[in-house]
C-alpha positions in Angstrom: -0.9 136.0 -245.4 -2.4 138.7 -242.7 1.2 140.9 -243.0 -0.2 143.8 -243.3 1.1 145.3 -239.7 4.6 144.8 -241.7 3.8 148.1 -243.1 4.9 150.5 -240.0 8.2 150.9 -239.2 7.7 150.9 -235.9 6.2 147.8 -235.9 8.8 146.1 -237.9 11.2 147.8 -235.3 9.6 146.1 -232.6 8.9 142.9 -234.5 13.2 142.6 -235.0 13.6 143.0 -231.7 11.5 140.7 -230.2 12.6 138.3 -232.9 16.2 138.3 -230.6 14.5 138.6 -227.6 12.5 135.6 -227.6 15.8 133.4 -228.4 17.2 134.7 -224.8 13.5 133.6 -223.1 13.4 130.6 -224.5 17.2 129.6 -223.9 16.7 130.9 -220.7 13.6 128.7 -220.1 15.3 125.4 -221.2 18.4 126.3 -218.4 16.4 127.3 -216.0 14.3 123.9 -216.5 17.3 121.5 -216.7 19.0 123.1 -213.7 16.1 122.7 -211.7 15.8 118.8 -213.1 19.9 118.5 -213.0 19.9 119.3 -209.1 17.2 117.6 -207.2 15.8 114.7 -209.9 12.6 116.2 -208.4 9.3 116.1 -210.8 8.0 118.4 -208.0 10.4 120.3 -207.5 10.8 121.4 -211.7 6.8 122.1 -211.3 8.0 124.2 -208.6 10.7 126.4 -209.9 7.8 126.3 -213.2 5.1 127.7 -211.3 7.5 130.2 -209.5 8.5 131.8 -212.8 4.4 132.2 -213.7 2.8 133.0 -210.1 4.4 136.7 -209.8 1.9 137.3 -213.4 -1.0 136.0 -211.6 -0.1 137.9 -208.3 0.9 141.6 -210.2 -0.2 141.4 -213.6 -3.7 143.4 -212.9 -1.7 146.1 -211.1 0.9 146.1 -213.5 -1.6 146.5 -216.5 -3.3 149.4 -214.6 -0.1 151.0 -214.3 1.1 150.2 -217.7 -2.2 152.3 -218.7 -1.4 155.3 -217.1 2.4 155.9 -218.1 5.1 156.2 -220.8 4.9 153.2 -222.8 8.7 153.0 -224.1 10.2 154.0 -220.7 8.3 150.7 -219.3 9.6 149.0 -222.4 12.9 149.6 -221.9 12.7 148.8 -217.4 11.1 145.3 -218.5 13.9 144.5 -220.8 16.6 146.0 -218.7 15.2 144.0 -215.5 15.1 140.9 -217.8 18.8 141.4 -218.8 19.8 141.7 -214.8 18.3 138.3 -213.8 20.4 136.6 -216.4 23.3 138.6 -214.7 22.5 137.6 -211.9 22.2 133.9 -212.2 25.3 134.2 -213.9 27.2 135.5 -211.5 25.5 132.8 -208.4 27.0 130.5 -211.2 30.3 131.6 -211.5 30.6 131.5 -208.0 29.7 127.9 -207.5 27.1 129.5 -205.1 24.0 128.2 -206.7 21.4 126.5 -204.7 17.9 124.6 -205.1 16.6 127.7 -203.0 18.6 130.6 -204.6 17.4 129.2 -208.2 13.3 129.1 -207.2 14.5 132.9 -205.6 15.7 133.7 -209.1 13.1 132.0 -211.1 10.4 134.1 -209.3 12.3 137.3 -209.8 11.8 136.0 -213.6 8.3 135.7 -212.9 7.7 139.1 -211.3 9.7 141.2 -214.2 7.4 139.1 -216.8 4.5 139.9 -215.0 5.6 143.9 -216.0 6.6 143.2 -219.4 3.6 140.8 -220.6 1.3 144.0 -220.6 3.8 146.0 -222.0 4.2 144.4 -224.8 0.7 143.8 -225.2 0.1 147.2 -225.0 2.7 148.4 -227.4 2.7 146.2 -230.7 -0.9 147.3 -230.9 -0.3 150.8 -230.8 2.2 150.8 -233.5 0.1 149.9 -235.9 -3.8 151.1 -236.9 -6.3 149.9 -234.6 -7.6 147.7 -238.0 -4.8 146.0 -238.2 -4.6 144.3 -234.4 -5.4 141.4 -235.9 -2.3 140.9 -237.9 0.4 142.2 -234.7 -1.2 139.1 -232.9 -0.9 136.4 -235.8 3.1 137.8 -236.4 3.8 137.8 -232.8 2.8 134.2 -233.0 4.7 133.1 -235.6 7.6 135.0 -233.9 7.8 133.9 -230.9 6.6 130.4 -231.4 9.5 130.4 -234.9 12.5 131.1 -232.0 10.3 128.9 -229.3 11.1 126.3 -232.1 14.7 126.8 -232.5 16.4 128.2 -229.7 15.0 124.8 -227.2 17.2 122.5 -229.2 20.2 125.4 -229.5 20.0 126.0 -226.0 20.0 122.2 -224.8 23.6 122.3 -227.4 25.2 125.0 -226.2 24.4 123.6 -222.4 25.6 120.1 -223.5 28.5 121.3 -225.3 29.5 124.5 -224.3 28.0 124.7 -220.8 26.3 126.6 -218.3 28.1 129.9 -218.2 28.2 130.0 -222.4 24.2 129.6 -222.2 23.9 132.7 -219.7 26.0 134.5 -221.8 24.3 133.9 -225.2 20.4 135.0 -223.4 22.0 138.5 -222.3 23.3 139.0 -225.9 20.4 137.9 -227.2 17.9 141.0 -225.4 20.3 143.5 -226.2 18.8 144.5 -229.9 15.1 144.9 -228.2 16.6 147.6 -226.0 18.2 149.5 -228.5 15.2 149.7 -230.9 12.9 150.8 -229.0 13.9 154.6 -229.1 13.3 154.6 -232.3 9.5 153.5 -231.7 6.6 155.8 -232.1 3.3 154.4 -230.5 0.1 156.0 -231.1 -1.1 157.8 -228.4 -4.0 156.8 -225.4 -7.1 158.3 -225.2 -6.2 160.6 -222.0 -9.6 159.2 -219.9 -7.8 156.2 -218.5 -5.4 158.2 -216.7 -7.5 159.9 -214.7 -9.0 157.3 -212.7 -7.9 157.2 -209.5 -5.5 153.2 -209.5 -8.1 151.2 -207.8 -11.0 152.2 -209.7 -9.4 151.8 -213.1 -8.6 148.6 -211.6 -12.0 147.7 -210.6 -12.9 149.0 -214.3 -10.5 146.2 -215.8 -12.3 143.6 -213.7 -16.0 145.0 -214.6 -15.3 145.4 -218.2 -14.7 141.3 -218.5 -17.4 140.7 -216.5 -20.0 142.7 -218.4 -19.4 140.5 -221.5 -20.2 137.1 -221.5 -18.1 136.4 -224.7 -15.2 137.6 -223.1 -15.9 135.6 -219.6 -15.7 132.5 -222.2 -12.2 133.2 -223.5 -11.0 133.4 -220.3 -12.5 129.9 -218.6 -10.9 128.3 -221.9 -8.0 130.0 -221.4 -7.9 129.0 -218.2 -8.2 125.0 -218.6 -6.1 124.7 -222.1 -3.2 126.3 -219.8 -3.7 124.6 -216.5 -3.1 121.0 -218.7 -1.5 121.8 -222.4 0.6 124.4 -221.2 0.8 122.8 -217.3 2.4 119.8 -218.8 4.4 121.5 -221.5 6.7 122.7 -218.3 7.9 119.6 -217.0 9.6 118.8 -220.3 13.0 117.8 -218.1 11.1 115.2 -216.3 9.9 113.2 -219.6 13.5 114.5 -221.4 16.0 112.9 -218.6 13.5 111.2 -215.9 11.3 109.1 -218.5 14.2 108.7 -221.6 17.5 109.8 -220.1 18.3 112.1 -222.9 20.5 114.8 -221.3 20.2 118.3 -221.7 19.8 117.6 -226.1 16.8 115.5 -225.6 15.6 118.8 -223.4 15.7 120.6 -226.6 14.5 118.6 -228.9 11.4 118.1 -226.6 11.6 121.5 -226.1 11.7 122.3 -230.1 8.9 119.7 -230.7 6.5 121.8 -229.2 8.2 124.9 -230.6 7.4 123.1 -234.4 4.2 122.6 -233.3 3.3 125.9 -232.2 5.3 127.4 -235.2 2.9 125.3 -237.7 0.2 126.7 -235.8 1.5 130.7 -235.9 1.6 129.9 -239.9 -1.9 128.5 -239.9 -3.5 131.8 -238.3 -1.7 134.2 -239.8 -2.5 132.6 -243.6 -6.0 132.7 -242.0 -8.4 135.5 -242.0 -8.3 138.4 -239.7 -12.2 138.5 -239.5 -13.3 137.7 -235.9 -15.1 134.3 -235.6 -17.4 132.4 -232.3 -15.5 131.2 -229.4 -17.5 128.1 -229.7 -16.8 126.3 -232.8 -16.2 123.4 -234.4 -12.6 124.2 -235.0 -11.9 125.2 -231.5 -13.5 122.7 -230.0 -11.6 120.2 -231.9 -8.1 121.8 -230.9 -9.6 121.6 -227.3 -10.2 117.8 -227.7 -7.0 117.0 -229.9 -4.8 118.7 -227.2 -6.7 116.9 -224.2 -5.5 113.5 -225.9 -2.3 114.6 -227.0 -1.3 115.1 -223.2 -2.0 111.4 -222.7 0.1 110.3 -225.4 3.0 112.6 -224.2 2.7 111.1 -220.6 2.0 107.7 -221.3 4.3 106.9 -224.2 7.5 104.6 -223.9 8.8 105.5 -227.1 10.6 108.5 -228.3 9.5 109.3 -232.2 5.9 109.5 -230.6 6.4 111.5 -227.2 8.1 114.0 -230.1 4.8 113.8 -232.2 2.8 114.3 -229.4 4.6 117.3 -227.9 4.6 118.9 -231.6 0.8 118.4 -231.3 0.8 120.1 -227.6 2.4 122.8 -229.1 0.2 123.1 -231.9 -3.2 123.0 -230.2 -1.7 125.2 -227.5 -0.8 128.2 -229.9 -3.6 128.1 -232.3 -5.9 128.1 -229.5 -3.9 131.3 -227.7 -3.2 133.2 -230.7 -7.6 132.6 -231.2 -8.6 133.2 -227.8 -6.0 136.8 -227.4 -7.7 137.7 -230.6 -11.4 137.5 -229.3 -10.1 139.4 -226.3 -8.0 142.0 -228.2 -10.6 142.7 -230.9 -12.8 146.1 -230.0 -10.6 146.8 -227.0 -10.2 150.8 -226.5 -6.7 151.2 -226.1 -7.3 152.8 -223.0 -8.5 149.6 -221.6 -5.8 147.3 -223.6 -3.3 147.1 -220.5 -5.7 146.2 -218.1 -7.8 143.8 -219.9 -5.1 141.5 -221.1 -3.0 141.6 -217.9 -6.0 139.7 -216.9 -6.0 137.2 -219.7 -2.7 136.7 -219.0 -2.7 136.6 -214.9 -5.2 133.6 -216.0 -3.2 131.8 -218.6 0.0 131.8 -216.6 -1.5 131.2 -213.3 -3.3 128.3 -214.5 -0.2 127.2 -216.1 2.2 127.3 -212.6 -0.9 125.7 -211.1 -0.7 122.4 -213.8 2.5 122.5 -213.9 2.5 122.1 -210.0 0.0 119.8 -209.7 1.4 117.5 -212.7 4.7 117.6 -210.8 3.3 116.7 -207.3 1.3 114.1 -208.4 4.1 112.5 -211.6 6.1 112.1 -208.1 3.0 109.9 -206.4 1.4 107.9 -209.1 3.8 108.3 -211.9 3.5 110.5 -215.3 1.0 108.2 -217.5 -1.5 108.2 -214.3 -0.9 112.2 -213.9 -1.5 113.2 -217.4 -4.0 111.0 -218.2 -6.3 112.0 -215.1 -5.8 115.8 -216.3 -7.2 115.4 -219.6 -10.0 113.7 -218.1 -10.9 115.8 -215.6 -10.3 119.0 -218.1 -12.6 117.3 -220.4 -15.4 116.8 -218.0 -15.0 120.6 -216.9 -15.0 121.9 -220.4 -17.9 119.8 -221.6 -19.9 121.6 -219.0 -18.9 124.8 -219.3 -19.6 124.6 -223.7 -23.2 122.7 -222.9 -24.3 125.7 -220.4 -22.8 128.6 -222.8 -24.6 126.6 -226.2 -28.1 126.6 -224.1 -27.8 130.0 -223.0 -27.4 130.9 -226.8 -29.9 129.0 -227.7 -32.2 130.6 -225.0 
């Protein structure tokens, strides 16, 4: 198993942390969702608070990863976490109140977005650096397996505590649930940038980011399949309310065990790559081109199926295909990056993956409301297909030329 980045401390530091952290995102997520569903019985409007949370990442994330470049790693670190910590607060407090609002929950699920956009390349920038650049490989494949282990769990916990204990108890457990990541970090030591990076003047090392993807094809074909495996696996996977209560009437619980379907998926999948080897391997594949297609007919399974058992099988198989195909793609784009470069670079990837996700999840929302889920989902996977399928036939020829 590729554990080897278990050997710094500082790494395992940060690897406990985030292990409590991603329980209060993911909680968080599944409220946010079912209070969006709970208030309007809107497909469009769920897309909408979806896409809210994601479109502040495609908006800020280059500019945050320039910044993130250029200063003090742990100090942004702790900010990102703290801000996170406040929305929850905040929402809380709206709550208590009885002042919440369709409008004053998309207002605080786009404050989400905006701190995310911050913290994405923070921590994208930091678990790398606390471990030797050889070992990049295995910080990816255990942040995987973290995150998607909590994304498992914490779904059906938090669709519990909101059925059983409520609202405010859910709020309450998130904000617990970030405080160990902030009190690690301190006790961090990150290897130090190469100083170049900071003395570009902000739009230049901007333009820099933007140039260095550009200049390498390979690179330019992680990000167009990022791009399409997010606007429909991950587009879909954030209307789970709409299937949950609109399509099966399953409350708040069936939330989370939709929600915790895709989380065993994606867990199975975190398992798979890290057991796999850390040596770097072709975009185009067999094996990811199989993922690509498996998850393309997964989604019209999961939006055309009447029966439970299988919309859970199918959503485990989103989550699957979703995850092993992220954790492959942020590899080929993390592999051989100076670390000076790190922050920008993947701020990219991710303004990509996450705007193409609020866009899907939009779009699947608008048109669920117009022709229905199985007509939605099952004209995204074709017209995802029929993208794809170009784009691999023009890349294969140019290798071949």
């Amino acid at each position: 198993m590729n554990l080897i980045a278990l050997k710094s401390p500082s790494f395992r530091l940060y690897f406990t942390g985030s292990f409590f952290s991603v329980y209060g995102l993911w909680i968080m997520r599944v409220l946010v969702g079912w209070l969006a569903w709970d208030m309007t019985q809107s497909a469009s409007f769920v897309g909408l608070v979806a896409a809210l949370s994601l479109i502040p990442s495609f908006v800020g994330g280059p500019f945050f990863g320039v910044i993130i470049d250029r200063t003090n790693i742990k100090k942004a670190a702790y900010f990102t976490n703290g801000a996170m910590i406040c929305c929850v607060l905040l929402l809380l407090g709206i709550h208590l109140t009885n002042q919440l609002t369709p409008l004053l929950l998309a207002v605080i699920s786009t404050l989400i977005g905006m701190v995310s956009s911050a913290h994405h390349p923070v921590r994208m920038s930091l678990a790398p650096r606390l471990v030797p650049k050889e070992n990049v490989s295995s910080v990816i494949a255990l942040a995987a397996l973290n995150f998607n282990s909590a994304r498992m769990i914490s779904p059906a916990l938090g669709g519990l505590i909101i059925d059983q204990l409520g609202i405010t108890a859910a709020l309450i457990v998130s904000v617990f649930f970030y405080l160990p990541a902030i009190l690690l970090i301190r006790f961090m030591h990150p290897r130090e940038r190469e100083a170049k990076g900071s003395k570009e003047p902000f739009l230049t090392a901007l333009t820099n980011g933007f140039r260095y993807i550009a200049n390498r094809p390979e690179l330019r074909l992680v990000i167009i399949f990022t791009a399409f495996m997010a606007l429909s696996v991950r587009g879909i996977a954030e209307i789970l309310p709409v299937v949950a209560d609109g399509v099966f009437q399953k409350g708040p619980t069936g939330l989370g065990q939709l929600g915790s379907a895709v989380g065993c998926g994606a867990l199975i999948a975190a398992v798979a790559k890290s057991l796999g080897s850390s040596k770097y391997h072709k975009m185009i594949s067999i094996q990811t081109l199989s993922m690509t297609v498996l998850g393309f007919i997964s989604i019209v399974i999961f939006g055309t199926s009447s029966e439970w058992p299988l919309t859970l099988t199918a959503a485990a198989v989103l989550g699957f295909c979703s995850t092993h195909l992220g954790v492959t793609l942020q590899s080929s784009m993390q592999a051989g990056l100076p670390d000076d470069m790190r922050g920008r670079v993947m701020s990219l990837w991710i303004v990509i993956a996450t705007g193409a996700s609020a866009l899907g999840a939009y779009m699947i929302g608008i048109a669920t409301d117009i022709f229905g889920l199985p007509m939605a989902s099952l004209s995204l996977s074709l017209l995802c297909t029929a993208f794809l399928s170009w784009v691999v036939f023009n890349a294969a020829n140019k290798e071949g030329g």
